[in-house]
C-alpha positions as CSV (number, residue, x, y, z in Angstrom):
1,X,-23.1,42.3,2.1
2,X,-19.7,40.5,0.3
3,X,-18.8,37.6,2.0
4,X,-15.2,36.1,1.7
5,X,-14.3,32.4,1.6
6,X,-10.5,31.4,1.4
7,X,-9.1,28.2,2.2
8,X,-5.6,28.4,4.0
9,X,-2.8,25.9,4.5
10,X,-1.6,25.1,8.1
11,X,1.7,23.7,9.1
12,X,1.8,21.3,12.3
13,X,3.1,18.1,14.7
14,X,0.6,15.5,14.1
15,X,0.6,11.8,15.6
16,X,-0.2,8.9,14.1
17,X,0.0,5.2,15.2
18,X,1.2,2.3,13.0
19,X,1.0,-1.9,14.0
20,X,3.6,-4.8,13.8
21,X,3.3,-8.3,13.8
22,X,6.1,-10.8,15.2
23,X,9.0,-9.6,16.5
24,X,12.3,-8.5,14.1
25,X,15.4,-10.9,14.8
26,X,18.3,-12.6,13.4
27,X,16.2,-15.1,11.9
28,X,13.9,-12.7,10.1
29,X,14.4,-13.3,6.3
30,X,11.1,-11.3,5.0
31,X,10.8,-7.2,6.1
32,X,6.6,-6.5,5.0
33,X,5.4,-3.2,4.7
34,X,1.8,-3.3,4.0
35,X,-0.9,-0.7,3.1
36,X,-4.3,-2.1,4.3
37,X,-7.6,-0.7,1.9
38,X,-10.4,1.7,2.6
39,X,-12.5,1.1,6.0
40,X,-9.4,-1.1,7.3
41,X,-7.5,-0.3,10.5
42,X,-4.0,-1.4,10.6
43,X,-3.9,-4.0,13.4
44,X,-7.2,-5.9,12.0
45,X,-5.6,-6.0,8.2
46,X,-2.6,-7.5,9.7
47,X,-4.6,-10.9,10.4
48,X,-4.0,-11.9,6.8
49,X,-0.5,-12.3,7.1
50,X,-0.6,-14.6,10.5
51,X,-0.4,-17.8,8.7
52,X,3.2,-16.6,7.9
53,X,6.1,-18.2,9.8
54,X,6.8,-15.7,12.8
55,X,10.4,-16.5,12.9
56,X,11.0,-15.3,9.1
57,X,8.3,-13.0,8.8
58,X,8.2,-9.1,10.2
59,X,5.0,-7.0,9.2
60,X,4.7,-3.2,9.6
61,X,1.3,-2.0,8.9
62,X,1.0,1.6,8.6
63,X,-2.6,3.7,9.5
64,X,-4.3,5.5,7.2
65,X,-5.1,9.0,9.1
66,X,-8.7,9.8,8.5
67,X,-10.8,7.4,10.7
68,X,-14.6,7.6,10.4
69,X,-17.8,5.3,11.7
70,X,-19.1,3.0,9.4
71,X,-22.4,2.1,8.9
72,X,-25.1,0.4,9.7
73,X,-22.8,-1.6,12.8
74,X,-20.9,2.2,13.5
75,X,-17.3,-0.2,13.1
76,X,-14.0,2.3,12.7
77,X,-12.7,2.4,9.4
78,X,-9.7,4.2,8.0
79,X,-9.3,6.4,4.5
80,X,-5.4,7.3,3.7
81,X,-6.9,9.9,0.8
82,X,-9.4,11.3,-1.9
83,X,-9.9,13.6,-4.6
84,X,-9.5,16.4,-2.6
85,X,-6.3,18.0,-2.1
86,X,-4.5,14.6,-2.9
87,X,-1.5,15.9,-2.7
88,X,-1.5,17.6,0.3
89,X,-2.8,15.0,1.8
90,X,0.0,12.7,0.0
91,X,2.6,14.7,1.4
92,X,1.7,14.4,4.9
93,X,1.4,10.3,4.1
94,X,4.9,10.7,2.7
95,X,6.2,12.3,6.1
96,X,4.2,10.2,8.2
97,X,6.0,6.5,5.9
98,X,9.5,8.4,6.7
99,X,8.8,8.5,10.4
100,X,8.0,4.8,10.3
101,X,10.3,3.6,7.7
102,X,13.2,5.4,10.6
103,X,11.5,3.6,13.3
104,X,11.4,0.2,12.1
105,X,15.4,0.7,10.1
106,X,13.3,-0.9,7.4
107,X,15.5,1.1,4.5
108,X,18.5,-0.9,6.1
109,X,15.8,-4.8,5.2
110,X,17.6,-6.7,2.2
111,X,14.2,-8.2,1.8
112,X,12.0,-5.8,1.6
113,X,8.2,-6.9,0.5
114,X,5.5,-3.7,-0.4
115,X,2.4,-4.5,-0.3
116,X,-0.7,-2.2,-0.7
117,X,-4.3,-3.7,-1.4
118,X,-6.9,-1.8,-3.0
119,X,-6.6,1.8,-2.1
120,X,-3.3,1.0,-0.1
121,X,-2.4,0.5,-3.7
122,X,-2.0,4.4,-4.7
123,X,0.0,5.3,-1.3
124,X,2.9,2.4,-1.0
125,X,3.2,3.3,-4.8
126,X,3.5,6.9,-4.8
127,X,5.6,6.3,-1.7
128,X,7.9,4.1,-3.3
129,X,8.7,6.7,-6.7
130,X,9.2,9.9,-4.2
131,X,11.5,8.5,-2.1
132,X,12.9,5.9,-4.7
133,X,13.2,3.3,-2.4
134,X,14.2,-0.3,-3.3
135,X,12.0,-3.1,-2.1
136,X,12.8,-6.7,-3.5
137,X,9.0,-7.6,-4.3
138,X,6.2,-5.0,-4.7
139,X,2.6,-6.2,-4.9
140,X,-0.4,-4.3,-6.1
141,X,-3.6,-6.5,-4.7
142,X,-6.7,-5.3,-6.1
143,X,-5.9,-1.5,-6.4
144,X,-5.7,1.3,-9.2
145,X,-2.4,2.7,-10.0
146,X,-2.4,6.7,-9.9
147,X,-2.5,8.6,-13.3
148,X,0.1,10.6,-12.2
149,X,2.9,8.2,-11.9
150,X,5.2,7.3,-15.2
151,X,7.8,4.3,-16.2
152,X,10.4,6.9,-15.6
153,X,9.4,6.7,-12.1
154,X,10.6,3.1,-11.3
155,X,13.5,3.4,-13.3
156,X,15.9,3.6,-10.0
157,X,14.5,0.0,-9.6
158,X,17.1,-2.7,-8.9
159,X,16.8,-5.1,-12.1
160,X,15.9,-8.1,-10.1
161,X,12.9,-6.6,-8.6
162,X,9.6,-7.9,-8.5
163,X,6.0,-6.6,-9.6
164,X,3.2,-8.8,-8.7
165,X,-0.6,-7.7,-10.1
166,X,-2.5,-9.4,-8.1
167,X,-7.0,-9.4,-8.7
168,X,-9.8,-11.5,-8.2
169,X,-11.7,-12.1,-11.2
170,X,-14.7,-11.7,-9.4
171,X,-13.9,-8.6,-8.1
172,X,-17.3,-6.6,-7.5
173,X,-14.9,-3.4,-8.5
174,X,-13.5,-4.4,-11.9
175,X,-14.8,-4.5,-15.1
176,X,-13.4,-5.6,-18.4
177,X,-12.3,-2.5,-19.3
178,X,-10.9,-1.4,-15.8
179,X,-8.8,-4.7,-16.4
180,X,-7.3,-3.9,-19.4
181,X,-6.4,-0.4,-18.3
182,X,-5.1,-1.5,-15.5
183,X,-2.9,-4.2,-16.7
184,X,-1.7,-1.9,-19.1
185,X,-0.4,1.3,-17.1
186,X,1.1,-1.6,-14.9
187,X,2.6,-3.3,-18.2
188,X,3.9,0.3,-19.5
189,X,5.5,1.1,-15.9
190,X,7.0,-2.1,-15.1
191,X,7.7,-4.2,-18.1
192,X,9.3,-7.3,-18.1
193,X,9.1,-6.9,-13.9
194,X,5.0,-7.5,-13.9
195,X,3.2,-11.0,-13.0
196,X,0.2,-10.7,-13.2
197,X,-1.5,-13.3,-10.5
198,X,-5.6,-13.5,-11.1
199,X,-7.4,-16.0,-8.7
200,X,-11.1,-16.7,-8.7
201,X,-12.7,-14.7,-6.3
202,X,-14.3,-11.5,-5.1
203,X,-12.3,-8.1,-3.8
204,X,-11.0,-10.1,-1.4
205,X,-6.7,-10.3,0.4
206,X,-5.4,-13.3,-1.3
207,X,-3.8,-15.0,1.9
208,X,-2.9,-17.9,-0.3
209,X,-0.6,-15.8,-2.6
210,X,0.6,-14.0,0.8
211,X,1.8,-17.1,1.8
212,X,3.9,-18.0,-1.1
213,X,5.6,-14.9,-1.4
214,X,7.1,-16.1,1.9
């Protein structure tokens, strides 16, 4: 007997929740858009940016789409992708930003802050070189940049953007040479842009740096 296997693509409407923290005013000076890490949900990664002044401060935190139980304690993580069909799945993360990017106004924020920590990382910066969208800081917290993605790709970049690298140096995840590649494909992409900001301390959101972007 001949058995067939094919994989298909499938086109559909798909929902998808995001969170927000504070309330957007006149008096709001800092727009965040912040991509939480693997095994995160969106309103629990948003408790590292409470210590920020709620008057100034407006936080959209987007959801990574695939939710699954983690173990032993059977908590609800979050994944936004992995090494399979990346970029499929990258095109429906792409779609899903747009939706709340036109929700929020947020391309309409003269302050715009990215922020994406550890595997938020890949997304917020794969988001930002498709849709070429101008942010006035973007911060890459403990997170790999994609191999994909070239210096030609952040040349639409507004000179007087920002690019924080921010690591622990304790970071159960890096090694020496991890390090140096890292801080060279960000060197190569963003150039005179990149500060790097290394605190002592494991793979870990560095609320303290958080708070003085603000």
């Amino acid at each position: 007997m001949n058995t067939h296997l094919e994989e298909k693509e499938i086109h559909f409407t798909a929902k998808n929740t995001y969170s927000t923290l504070n309330q957007l005013t006149d008096s709001t000076e800092n727009i965040w858009f912040v991509c939480h890490g693997m095994g995160y949900l969106s309103r629990y990664f948003l408790k590292y940016f409470k210590e920020l002044d709620p008057s100034k401060n407006y936080i959209v935190a987007p959801q990574a789409p695939s939710k699954y139980y983690q173990q032993p304690k059977m908590h609800v993580g979050a994944n936004w992708l992995t090494r399979d069909n990346t970029n499929m799945g990258m095109e429906t993360i792409i779609n899903y930003f747009d939706a709340v990017f036109e929700a929020e106004s947020l391309n309409q924020s003269s302050n715009l802050i990215v922020l994406g920590y550890s595997q938020g990382v890949s997304v917020a910066m794969r988001y930002l070189a498709k849709r070429q969208l101008q942010c006035q800081h973007l911060v890459l917290h403990s997170g790999g940049i994609p191999k994909e993605l070239q210096a030609s790709d952040f040349d639409y970049m507004n000179t007087n953007t920002k690019v924080s690298l921010v690591y622990g140096t304790e970071d159960e995840y890096l090694n020496k040479d991890r390090i140096a590649n890292e801080l060279a494909r960000a060197q190569e992409l963003f150039n005179q842009r990149l500060h790097v900001e290394r605190f002592k301390g494991p793979h870990v959101v560095n609320v303290s740096f958080i708070k003085s972007l603000a």
